[in-house]
C-alpha positions in Angstrom: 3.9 -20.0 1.2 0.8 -19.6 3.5 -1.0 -16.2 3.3 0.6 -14.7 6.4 4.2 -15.4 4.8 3.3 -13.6 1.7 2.0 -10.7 3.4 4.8 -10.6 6.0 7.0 -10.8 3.0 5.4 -7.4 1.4 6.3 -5.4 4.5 9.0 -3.1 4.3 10.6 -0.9 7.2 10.9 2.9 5.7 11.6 5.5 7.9 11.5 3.4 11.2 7.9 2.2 10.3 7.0 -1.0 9.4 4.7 0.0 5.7 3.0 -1.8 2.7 2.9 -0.4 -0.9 0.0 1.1 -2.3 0.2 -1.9 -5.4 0.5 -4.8 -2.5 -2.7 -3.7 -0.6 -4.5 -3.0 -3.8 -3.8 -6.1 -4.8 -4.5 -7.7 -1.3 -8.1 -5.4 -1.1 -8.7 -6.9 -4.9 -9.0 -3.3 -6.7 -6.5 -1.5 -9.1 -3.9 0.5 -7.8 -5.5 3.3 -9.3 -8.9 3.0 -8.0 -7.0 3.1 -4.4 -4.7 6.0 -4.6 -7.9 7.7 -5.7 -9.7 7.2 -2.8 -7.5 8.4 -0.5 -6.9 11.4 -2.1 -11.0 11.6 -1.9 -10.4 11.2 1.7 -6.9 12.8 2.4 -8.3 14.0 6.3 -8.5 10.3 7.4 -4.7 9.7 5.9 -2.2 11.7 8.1 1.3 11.2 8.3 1.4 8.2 10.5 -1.2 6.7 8.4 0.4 6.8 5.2 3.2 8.7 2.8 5.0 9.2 -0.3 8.3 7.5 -1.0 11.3 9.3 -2.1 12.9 7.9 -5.4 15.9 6.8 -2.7 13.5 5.0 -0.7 11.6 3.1 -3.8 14.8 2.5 -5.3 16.0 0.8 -2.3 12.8 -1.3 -2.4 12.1 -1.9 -5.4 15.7 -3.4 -6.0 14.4 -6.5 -3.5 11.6 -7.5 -5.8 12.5 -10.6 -7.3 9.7 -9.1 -10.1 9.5 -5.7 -10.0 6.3 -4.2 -10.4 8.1 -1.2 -11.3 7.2 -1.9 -15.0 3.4 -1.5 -14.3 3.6 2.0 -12.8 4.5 4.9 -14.2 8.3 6.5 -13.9 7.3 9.6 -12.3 4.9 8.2 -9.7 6.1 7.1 -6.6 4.5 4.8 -4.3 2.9 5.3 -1.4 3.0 3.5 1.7 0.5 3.2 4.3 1.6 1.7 8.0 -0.6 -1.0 9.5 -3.7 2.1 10.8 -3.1 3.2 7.3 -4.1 0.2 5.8 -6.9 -0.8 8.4 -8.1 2.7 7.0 -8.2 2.2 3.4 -10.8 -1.1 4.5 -13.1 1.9 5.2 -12.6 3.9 1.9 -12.3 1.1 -0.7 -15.3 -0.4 -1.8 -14.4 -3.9 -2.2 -16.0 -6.9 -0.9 -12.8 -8.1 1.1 -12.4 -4.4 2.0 -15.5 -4.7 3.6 -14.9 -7.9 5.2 -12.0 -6.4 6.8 -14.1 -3.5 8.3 -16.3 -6.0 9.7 -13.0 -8.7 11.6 
């Protein structure tokens, strides 16, 4: 799979919006999961609701049952995703501080 596959194949439609998970763009900005969802909450303003939300456990069970690994194991059973749409994630490219992050900024 090229690299446009694999991201096309981590997009999800949720609520009528095409959206990423917080654990794909980590992984696809190169920092933790954890080190994202904490700066967006530094920097909730920037993230409104056509940016980026919470799933419900209804939603993430839906999605999570298409993972052929889950990465359900690696985060914790009372946190639930969230999901950013495609300004959501052109966002986080200005919040992160990653060296692809930052590359992203500058395309």
């Amino acid at each position: 799979m090229n690299e446009i596959q694999i991201i096309q194949s981590k997009i999800y439609e949720v609520r009528g919006r095409r959206v990423m998970l917080d654990s794909d763009l980590a992984e696809l900005y190169q920092v933790e999961t954890r080190a994202l969802n904490q700066a967006v909450k530094r920097n909730e303003n920037r993230f409104p609701d056509d940016f980026m939300f919470r799933l419900t456990a209804e939603e993430w069970a839906v999605i999570s049952s298409q993972f052929v690994m889950t990465s359900r194991a690696k985060r914790p059973k009372s946190a639930l995703p969230l999901v950013f749409t495609e300004h959501g994630a052109l966002m986080l490219s200005s919040v992160l501080r990653s060296d692809v992050a930052g590359k992203v900024l500058v395309k």
